[in-house]
Wavefront OBJ file of the C-alpha trace (Angstrom):
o trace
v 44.457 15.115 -4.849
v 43.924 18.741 -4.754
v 41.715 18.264 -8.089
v 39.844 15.666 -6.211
v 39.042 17.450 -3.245
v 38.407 20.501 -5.207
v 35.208 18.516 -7.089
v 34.547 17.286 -3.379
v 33.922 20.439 -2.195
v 31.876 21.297 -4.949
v 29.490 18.664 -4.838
v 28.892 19.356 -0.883
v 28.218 22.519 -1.769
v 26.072 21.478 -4.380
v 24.109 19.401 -2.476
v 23.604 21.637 0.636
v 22.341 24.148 -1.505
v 19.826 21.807 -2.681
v 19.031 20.861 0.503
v 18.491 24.679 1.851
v 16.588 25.599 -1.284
v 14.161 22.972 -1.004
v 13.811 23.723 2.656
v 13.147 27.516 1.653
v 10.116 26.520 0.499
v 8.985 23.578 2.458
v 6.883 24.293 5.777
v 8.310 23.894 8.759
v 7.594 20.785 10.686
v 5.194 19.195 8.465
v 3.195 15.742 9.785
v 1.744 12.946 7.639
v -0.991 11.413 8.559
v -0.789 7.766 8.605
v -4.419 6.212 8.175
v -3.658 2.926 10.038
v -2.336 2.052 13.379
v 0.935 2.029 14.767
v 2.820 -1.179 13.366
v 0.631 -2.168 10.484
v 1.784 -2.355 7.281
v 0.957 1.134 6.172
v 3.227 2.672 9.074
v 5.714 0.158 8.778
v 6.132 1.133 4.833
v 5.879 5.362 5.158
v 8.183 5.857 7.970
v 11.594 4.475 6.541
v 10.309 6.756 3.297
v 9.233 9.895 5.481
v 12.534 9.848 7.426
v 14.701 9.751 4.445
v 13.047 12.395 2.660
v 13.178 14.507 5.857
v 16.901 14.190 5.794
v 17.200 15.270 2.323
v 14.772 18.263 2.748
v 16.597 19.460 5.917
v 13.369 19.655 7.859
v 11.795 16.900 10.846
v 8.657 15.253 9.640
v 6.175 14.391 11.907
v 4.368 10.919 11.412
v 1.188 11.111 13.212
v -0.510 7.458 13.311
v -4.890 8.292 12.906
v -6.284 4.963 11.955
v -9.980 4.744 11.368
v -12.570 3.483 8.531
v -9.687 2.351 5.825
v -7.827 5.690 6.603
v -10.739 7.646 5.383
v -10.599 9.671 8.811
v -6.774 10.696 8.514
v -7.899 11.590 4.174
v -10.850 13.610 5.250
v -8.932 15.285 8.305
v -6.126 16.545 5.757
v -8.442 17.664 3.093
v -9.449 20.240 5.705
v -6.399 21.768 6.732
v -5.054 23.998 4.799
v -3.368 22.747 1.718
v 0.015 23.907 2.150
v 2.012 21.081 2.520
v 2.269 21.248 6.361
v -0.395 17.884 6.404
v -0.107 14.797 4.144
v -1.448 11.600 3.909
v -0.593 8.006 3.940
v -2.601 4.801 3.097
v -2.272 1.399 1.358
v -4.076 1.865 -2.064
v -5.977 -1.212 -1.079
v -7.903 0.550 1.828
v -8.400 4.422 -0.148
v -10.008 2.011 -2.974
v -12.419 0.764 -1.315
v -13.969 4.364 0.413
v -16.748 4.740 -3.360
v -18.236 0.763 -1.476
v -18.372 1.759 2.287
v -19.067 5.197 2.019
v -16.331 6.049 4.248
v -15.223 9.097 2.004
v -16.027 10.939 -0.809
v -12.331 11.635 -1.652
v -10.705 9.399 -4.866
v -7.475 10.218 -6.736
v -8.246 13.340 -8.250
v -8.474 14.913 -4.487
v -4.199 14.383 -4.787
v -0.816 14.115 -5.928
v 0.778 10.929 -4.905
v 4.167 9.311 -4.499
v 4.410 5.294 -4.457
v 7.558 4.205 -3.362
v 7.376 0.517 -4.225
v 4.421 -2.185 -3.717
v 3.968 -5.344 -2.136
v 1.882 -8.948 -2.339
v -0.198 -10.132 -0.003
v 0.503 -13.707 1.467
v -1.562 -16.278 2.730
v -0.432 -18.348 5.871
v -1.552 -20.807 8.581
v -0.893 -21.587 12.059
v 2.162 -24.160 12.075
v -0.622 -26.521 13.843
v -3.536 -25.849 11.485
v -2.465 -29.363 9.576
v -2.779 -26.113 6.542
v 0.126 -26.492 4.025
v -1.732 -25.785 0.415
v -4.294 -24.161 -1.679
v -6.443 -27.320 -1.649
v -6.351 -27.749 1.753
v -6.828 -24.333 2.814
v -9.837 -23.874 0.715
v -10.997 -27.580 2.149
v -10.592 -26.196 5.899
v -12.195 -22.962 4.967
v -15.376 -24.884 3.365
v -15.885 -26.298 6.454
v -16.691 -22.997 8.501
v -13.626 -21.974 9.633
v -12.787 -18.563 9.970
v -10.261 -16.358 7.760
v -8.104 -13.746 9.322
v -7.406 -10.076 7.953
v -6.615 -6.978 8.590
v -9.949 -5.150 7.449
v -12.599 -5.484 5.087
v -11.467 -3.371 2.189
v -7.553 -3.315 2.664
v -5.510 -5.137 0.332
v -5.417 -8.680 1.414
v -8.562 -9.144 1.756
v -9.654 -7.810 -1.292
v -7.224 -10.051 -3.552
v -8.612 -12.638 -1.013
v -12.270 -12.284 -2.303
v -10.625 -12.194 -5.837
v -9.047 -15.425 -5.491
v -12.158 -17.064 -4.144
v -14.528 -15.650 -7.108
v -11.728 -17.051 -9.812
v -12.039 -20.088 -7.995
v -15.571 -20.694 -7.989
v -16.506 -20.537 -4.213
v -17.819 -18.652 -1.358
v -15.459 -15.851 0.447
v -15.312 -17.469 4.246
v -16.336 -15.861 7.078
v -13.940 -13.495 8.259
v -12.396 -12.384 11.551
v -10.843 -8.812 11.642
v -7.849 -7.893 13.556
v -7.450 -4.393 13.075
v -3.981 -4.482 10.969
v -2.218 -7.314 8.828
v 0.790 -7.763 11.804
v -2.393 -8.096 14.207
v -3.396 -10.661 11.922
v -0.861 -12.683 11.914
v -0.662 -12.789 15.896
v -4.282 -13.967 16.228
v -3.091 -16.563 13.621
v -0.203 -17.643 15.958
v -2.132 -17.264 19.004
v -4.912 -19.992 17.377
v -7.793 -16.889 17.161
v -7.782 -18.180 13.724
v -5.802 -20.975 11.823
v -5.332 -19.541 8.505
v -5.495 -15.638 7.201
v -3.928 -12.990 5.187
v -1.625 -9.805 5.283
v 0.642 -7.839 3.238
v 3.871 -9.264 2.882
v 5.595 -6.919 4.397
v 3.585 -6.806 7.675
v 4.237 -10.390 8.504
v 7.488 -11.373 6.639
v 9.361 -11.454 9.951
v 6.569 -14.022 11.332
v 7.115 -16.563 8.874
v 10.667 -16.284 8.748
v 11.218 -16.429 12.814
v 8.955 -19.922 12.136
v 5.856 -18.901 13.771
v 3.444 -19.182 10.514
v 3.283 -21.135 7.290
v 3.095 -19.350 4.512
v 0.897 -20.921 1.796
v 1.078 -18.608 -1.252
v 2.013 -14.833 -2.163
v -0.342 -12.788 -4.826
v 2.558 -11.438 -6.859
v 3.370 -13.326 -10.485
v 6.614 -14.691 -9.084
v 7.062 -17.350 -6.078
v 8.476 -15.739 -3.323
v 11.390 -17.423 -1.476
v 11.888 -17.028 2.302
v 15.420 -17.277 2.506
v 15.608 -17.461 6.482
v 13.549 -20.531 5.878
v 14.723 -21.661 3.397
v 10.962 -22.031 2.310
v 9.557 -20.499 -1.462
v 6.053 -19.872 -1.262
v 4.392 -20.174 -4.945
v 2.513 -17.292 -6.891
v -1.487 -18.226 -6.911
v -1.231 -17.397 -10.157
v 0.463 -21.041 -10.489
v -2.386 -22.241 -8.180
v -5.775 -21.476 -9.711
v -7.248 -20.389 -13.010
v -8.322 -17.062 -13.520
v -5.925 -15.261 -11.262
v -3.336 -13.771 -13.802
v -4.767 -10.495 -12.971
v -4.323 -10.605 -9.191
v -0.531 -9.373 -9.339
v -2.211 -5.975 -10.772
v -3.798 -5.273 -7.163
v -1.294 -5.896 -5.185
v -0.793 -3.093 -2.829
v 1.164 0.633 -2.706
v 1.474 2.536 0.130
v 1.806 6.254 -1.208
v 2.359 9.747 0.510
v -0.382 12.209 -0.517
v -0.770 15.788 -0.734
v -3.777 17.703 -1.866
v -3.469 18.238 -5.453
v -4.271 21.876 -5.024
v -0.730 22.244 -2.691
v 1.250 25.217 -4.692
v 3.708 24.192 -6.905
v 7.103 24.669 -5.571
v 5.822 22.281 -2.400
v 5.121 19.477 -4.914
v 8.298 20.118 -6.676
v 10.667 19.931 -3.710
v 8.042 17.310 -2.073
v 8.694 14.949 -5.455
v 13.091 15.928 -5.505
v 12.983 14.706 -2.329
v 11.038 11.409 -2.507
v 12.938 10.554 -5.810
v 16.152 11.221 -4.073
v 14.654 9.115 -0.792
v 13.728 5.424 -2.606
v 17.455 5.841 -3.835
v 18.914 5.859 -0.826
v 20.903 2.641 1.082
v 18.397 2.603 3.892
v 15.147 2.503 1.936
v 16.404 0.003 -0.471
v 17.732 -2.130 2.559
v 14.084 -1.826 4.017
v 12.536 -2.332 0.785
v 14.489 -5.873 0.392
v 13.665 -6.944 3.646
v 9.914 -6.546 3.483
v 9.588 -8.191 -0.270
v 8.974 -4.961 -1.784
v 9.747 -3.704 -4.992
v 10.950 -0.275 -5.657
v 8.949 1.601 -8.181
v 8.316 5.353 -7.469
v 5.604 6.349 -8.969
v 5.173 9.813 -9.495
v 3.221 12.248 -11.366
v 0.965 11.137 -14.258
v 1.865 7.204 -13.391
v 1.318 7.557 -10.192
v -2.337 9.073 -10.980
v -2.934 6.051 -13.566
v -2.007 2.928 -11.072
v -3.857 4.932 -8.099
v -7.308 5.009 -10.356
v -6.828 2.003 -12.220
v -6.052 0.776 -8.686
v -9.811 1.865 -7.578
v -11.519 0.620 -10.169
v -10.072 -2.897 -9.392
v -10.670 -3.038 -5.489
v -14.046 -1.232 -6.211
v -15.204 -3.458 -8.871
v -14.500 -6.370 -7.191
v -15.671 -5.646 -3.378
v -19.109 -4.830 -4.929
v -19.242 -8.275 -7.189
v -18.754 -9.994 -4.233
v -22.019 -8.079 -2.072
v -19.575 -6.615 0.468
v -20.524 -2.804 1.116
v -23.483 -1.017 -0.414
v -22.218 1.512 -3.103
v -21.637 0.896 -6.748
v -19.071 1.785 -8.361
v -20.821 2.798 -11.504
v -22.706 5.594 -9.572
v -18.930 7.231 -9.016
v -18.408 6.575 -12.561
v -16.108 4.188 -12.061
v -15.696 2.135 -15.345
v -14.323 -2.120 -14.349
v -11.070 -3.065 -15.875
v -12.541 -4.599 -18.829
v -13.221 -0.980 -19.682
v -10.589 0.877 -18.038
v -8.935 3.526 -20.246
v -6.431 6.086 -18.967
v -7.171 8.440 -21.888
v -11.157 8.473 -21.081
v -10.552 8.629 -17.219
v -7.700 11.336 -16.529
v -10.206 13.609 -17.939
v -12.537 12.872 -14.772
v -9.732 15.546 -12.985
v -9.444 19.342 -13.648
v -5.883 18.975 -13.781
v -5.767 16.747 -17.239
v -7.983 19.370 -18.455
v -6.154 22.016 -18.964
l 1 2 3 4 5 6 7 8 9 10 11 12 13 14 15 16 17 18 19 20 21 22 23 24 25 26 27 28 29 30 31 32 33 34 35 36 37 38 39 40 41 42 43 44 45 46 47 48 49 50 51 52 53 54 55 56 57 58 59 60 61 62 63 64 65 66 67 68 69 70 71 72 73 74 75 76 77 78 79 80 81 82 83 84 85 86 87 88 89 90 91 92 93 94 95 96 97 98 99 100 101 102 103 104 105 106 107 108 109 110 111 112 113 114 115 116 117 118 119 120 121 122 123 124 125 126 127 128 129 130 131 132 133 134 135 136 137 138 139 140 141 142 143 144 145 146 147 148 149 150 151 152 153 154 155 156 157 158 159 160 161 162 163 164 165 166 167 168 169 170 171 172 173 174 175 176 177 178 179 180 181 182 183 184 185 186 187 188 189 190 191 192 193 194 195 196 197 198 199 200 201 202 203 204 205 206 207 208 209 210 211 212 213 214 215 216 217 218 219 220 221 222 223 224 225 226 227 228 229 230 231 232 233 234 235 236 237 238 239 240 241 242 243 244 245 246 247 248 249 250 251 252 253 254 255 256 257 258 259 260 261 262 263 264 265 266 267 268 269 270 271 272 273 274 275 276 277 278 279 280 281 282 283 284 285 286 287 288 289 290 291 292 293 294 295 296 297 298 299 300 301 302 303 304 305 306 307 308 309 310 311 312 313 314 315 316 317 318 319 320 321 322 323 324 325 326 327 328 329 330 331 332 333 334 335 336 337 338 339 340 341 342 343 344 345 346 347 348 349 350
């Protein structure tokens, strides 16, 4: 017993002084910027994430909700403080892809350091009355002029959305934006639309409290509703040409200028590893349909660009936004190579 408590007391003391060191360095009181609204699926994802880390670093974390043009305004804003780790940055990788096609930001991946604590599908879903169950009705409803619910244009969902549509060989719908993914699914249940889109995790609680019907997810795997007792197939199953839609389905990372000295990174990275390990983000994790992945360093820098060139590429084949990608030199995925592109940042260079 005595031996027992004697390695007790070690590791406590171990692990506060962890804790105090990494708070030595870290600023006090630092805020991330969440680049979507209160609720959506962005905030929904960071703030289990944020809090845990906050815990482990010994310091509060602000999470400051400043929504505007796919989170370019809350990128931008942060990219002009000063880059000391008091002001990061959240998104959904689908949104921060699409900023080289609107214009809403100059900013890409080699602006930051990122951490990706797990990623999500999208799913698509009906109102319960729509007379919507499948693909071939959905698409049969939607050819008649009905309208298509989502988020934004640019986030996630609706990106895999136009995907889906060019695999299949018809025209995107017309589209009715909501604001956020949970917003979507309201107008969807409210009969402002019959059928839309939204991360997974955004509207999971919808279509298991019975309110939607979902139709089908974007990951490879069917997806199985358990409070339902309803599996929702992969569209991979569904329609030809879609075996690379799993590849955009959505992150929702933590930024930090890349520029951010090195001991903030360092503690910043201890304590997200330490925070996607811990009961309460794996509990929320499961819950929402996410997977756990963090991403850090080097990967995280390869799925965040490879990430940009698929969102990119594919809003501009299908005439949404005016910039092309190629002007950013952005290369498509059919010539996407990590080796070629990590050289487009200063830090690979060296």
């Amino acid at each position: 017993m005595k031996k027992f408590l004697h390695v007790s007391l070690i590791a406590l003391v171990l692990a506060f002084s962890c804790a105090a060191a990494m708070a030595a360095v870290f600023p006090t009181t630092p805020t991330v910027y969440v680049g979507y609204g209160a609720g959506g699926g962005t905030d929904t994802a960071v703030r289990p994430v944020v809090a845990a880390m906050a815990e482990i670093l010994g310091e509060p974390i602000n999470c400051v909700n400043m929504p505007g043009a796919n989170s370019a305004v809350a990128c931008d804003y942060v990219l002009k403080q000063e880059h000391n780790g008091t002001s990061m940055f959240a998104t959904g990788t689908g949104g921060f892809s699409s900023y080289p096609i609107y214009a809403y930001s100059t900013s890409s991946w080699q602006d930051w350091i990122s951490f990706h604590p797990y990623s999500g599908p999208a799913v698509i879903f009906a109102n319960k009355d729509s007379g919507v169950t499948n693909v071939d009705e959905l698409f049969k409803f939607l050819a008649a002029g009905n309208k298509f619910g989502v988020g934004a244009y640019g986030n996630g969902p609706h990106t895999q959305f136009e995907a889906i549509c060019a695999a299949k060989g018809v025209s995107a719908p017309q589209y009715s934006l909501f604001g956020s993914c949970a917003d979507a699914a309201v107008g969807c249940i409210a009969g402002d639309v019959m059928v839309g889109a939204g991360s997974l995790s955004s509207v999971i609680d919808y279509i298991n409290g019975g309110m939607i019907t979902p139709i089908f997810v974007t990951c490879a795997d069917p997806f199985e509703f358990k409070d339902i007792g309803v599996t929702a197939p992969s569209v991979t199953t569904l329609i030809a040409g879609t075996e690379g839609i799993p590849n955009l389905n959505e992150t929702w990372p933590i930024m930090i200028p890349r520029d951010t000295p090195a001991e903030i990174v360092e503690a910043l990275t201890k304590a997200f590893n330490e925070a996607i390990k811990t009961e309460a983000v794996k509990k929320f994790a499961a819950e929402k349909g996410f997977n756990i992945i963090g991403l850090t360093g080097e990967e995280a820098d390869k799925f965040l660009s490879y990430s940009i060139s698929g969102y990119s590429w594919t809003l501009f084949n299908a005439g949404l936004g005016e910039g092309n990608p190629a002007d950013f030199g952005i290369p498509n995925l059919k010539e996407y190579d990590w080796e070629k592109v990590k050289l487009t940042c200063p830090a690979y260079k060296k």
